[in-house]
Each structure stands twice: as C-alpha cells, then as structure tokens.
C-alpha positions as CSV (number, residue, x, y, z in Angstrom):
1,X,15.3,-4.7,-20.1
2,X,17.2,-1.5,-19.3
3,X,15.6,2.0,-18.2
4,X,17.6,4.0,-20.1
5,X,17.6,7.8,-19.5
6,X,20.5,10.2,-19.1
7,X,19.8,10.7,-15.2
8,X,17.2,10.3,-12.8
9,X,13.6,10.8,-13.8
10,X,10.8,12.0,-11.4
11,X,7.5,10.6,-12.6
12,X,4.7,12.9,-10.6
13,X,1.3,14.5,-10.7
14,X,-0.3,10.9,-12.3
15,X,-3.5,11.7,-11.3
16,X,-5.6,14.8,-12.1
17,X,-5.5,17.7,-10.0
18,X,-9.0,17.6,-8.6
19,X,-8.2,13.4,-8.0
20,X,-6.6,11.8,-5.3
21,X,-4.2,9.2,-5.7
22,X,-6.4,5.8,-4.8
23,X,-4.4,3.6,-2.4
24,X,-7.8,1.5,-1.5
25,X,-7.7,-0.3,-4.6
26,X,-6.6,-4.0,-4.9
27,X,-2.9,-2.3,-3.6
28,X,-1.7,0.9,-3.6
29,X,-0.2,0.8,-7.0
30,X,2.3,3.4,-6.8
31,X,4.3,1.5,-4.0
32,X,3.6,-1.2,-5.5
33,X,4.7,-0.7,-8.8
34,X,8.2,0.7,-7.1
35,X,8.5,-2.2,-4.5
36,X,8.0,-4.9,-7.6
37,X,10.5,-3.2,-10.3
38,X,12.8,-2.3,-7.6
39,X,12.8,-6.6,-6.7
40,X,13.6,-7.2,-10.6
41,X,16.4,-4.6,-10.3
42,X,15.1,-1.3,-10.8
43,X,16.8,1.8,-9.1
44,X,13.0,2.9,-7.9
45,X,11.0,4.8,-5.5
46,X,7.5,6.5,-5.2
47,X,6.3,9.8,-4.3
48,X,3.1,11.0,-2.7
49,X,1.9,10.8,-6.7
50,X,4.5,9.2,-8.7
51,X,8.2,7.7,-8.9
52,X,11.3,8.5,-9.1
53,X,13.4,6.5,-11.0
54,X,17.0,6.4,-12.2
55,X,18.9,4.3,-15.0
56,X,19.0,0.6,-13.6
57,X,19.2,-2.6,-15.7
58,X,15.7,-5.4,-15.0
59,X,16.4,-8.9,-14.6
60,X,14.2,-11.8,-14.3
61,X,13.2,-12.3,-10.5
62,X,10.5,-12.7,-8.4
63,X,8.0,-9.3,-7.6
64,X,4.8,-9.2,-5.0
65,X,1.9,-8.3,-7.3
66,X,0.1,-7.9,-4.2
67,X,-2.8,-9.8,-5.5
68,X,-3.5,-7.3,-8.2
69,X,-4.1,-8.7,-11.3
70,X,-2.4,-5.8,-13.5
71,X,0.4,-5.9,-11.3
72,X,1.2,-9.4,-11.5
73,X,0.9,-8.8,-15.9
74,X,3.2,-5.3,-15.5
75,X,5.9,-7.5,-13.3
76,X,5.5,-10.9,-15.6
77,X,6.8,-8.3,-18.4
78,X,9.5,-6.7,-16.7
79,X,10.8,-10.2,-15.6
80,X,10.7,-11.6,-19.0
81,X,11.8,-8.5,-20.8
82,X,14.9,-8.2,-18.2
C-alpha cells in the first residue's frame, strides 16, 4: 500500500469543536494510529488532534494495537495491503 499525495498532508481538527480528543479510551488512538503505520513504514506523526503525514510506501510488519480491537483490524489491513 502506498500513501500517495503530492506532499505532506496535515490531518487536524478530527473531533468536533466543542469535543475533546478522548485519550482514556482503550489507547489514545491518535498516537496510536501514528506509532502503528509509522512500524509498517509510514512517514507519520500526530498532533494535539490529528496527523501529519507525508508520502511513504506500507509494508507488512508488526504494529502495537495497544489492545484495541479496531486498532489491531486498522493495522492487520495496512500490513496486508502493504
């Protein structure tokens, strides 16, 4: 899998204005979410409310899920897509 764009791509504001992001959850997703693409290859990082991500080519590889359950099914993706 490739994330293709012409350049780097900030992601923010994901959450309404009047919520906060939730990082009491099963994980904090954000990080997460960066931390797990970024260990399948992803050029990755988040932001108080987002990412920001630039082109970068996924491979298949190993990614924390932090026991979250929708992680573990975003990464299994990413891994065999990559």
């Amino acid at each position: 899998m490739i994330i293709l764009w012409p350049g780097e791509l900030l992601l923010d504001h994901l959450v309404g204005q009047r919520e906060q992001v939730r990082r009491d959850v099963e994980s904090d997703r954000l990080a997460v979410v960066a931390d797990g693409l970024r260990a399948l290859g992803g050029d990755i990082d988040s932001t108080a409310d987002g990412w920001r991500v630039r082109p970068s080519r996924l491979r298949a590889g190993r990614a924390d899920s932090q026991g979250d359950h929708r992680m573990a099914m975003l990464f299994a993706l990413a891994g065999a897509l990559g």
